[in-house]
C-alpha positions, 0 to 999 in steps of 0.5 A, a space after each residue: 412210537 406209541 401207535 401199533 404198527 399195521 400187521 399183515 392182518 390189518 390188510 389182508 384178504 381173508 377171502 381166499 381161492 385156494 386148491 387141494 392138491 388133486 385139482 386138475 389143470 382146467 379147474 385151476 386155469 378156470 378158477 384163476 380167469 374167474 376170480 381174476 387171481 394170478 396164483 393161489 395156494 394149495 392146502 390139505 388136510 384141515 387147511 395147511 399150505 403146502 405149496 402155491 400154484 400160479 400161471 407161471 406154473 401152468 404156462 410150461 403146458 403151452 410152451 412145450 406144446 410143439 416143441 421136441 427139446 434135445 437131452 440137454 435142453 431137456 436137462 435145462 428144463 427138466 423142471 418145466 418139462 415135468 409141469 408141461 406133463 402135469 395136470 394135478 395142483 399137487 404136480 405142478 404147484 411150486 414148493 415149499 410156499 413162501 409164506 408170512 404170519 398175520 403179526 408180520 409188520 407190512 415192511 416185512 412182507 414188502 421185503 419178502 416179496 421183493 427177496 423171494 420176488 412173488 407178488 402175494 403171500 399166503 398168510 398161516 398161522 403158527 401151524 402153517 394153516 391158511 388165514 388169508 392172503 396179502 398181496 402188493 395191493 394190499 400192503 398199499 392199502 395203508 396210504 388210502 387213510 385220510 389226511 386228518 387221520 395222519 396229522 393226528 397220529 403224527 401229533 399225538 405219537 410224534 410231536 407231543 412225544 418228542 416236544 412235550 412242552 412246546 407242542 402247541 407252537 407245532 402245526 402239523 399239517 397233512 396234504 394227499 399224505 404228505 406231512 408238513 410240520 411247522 413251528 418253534 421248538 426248544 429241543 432242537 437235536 429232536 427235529 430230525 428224530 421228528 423227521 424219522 418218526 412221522 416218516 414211519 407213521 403207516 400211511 405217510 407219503 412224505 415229510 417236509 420239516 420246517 421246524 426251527 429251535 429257540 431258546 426259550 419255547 
């Protein structure tokens, strides 16, 4: 492929609610209903991320509330119980953060997400200070590009790469990013690869090939 690949960068939002370690419970709980965000990082010093705060975090506060636990359910819980007595960003937010740099390729971060299950990742750069942040909807951003944008990427990095000569008996057709590609071909062992490459065009939904070989194109 001779497009560059989408990076966290290109999606991510660079406008980030973010708390300092000493930031009380209420002003998390009250941030987090304001700008409608689930978790967010905690930073020190000039920016650095040292852990993430979510409502998972704040939510031990109310489920131990009434509850007296035994010793050993104590032990059970004891990571929760010691949030439930918390009231500092810094005492109840999860650490270390799973974190992600700006040049990770969104295939990356959607692994990561789902290996360390969390929703959103905080983006840092090689000194570990907050750039932004890239969430689930973010990574979905790429199949927002427009059909027309998608067939042209499609032709010039895939069809006139693999087929240089035949090309132009190619039509590359794109429907709600699904691309159809239709024609004459002389090399026929490169239609799979045509399959592959325009599978991975960022932003295509599907790929249906109809592509057939003969022997002279």
């Amino acid at each position: 492929m001779t497009a560059t690949p989408y990076t966290v960068s290109d999606v991510m939002t660079r406008k980030v609610i973010a708390f300092t370690p000493d930031a009380g419970f209420k002003e998390i709980a009250a941030c987090m209903e304001r700008w409608k965000v689930s978790a967010a990082p905690v930073v020190e010093g000039e920016g650095r991320v040292v852990g993430v705060v979510s409502e998972a975090d704040l939510l031990p506060k109310e489920e131990f509330r009434d509850r007296r636990l035994g010793l050993i359910e104590q032990m059970r819980h004891l990571g929760d119980t010691a949030k439930a007595g918390s009231v500092r960003a810094g005492d109840l937010m999860t650490t270390p953060a799973v974190t992600i740099r700006p040049d990770s390729t969104l295939p990356q971060a959607a692994r990561l997400m789902a290996e360390r299950r969390v929703k959103r990742l905080p983006v840092v750069d090689a000194d570990g200070t907050l750039k932004g942040i890239v969430s689930r909807a973010d990574l979905l951003k790429v199949f927002l590009r427009p059909d027309e944008e998608l067939a042209e990427d499609v032709r010039r990095d895939v069809v006139k790469l693999l087929f240089p000569v035949s090309h132009t008996r190619v039509e590359v057709a794109v429907t709600q990013g699904v691309v159809t590609l239709t024609g004459q071909v002389r090399d026929g062992e490169s239609i799979p690869v045509a399959t592959r490459l325009a599978q991975a065009v960022e932003g295509v939904v599907d790929v249906r090939c109809r592509l057939e070989t003969v022997a002279s194109a």
